[in-house]
C-alpha positions, 0 to 999 in steps of 0.5 A, spaced: 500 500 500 503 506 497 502 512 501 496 514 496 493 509 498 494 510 504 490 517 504 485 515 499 483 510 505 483 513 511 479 518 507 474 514 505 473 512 513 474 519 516 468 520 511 464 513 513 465 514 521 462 522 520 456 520 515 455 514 522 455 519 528 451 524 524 446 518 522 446 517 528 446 524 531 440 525 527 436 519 529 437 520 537 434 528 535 429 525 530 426 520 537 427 524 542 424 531 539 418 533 543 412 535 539 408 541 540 402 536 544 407 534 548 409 542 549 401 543 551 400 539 555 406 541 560 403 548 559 396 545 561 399 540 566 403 547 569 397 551 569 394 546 573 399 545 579 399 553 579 392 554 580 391 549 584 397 551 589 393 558 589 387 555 591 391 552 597 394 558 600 387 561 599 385 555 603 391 556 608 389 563 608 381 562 611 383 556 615 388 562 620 383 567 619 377 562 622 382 559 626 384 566 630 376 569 629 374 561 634 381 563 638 378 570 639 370 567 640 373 563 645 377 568 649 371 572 650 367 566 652 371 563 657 372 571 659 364 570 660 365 564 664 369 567 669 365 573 670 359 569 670 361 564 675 364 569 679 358 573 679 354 566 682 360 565 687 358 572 689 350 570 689 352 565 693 355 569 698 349 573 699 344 569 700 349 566 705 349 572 708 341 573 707 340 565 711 345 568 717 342 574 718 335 571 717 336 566 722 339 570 727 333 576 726 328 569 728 332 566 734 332 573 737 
């Protein structure tokens, strides 16, 4: 084989090497293109989520404000309570007094 030869040849698999990794470039792009639904429906698919998380924080939004308004009912009412049972002790406490004084007015 002649230096020619030699060249000719090497050539010629340069050139076979790169026409296969292009074919082959060209394959692995022609099946993994994404297709314009495929685009869609990501678009759609994350649309989707964010609204959904939107309507998440509403939620979480609704349930602190419902959740300090029943904290707030509930402080008002057990405040309530406690005047209402100390204004029973303090009637208690009277018609105690009344009995003692009742009793002591008939036994002099």
């Amino acid at each position: 084989m002649n230096r020619l030869e030699f060249i000719v040849t090497t050539a010629i698999i340069l050139f076979v090497a790169f026409a296969l990794g292009w074919f082959a470039n060209w394959l692995v792009h022609r099946f993994t293109r994404v297709s314009a639904s495929d685009v869609n429906e990501l678009d759609r698919m994350s649309q989707e989520l964010h609204d959904a998380e939107e309507t998440r924080d509403e939620a979480i939004a609704w349930l602190q404000q419902r959740e300090a308004d029943l904290s707030n009912q509930l402080a008002q009412t057990e405040a309530e309570l406690r005047a209402a049972m100390e204004g029973l002790r303090e009637a208690r406490q009277e018609a105690e007094e009344l009995r003692s004084y009742v009793e002591r007015a008939r036994s002099t």
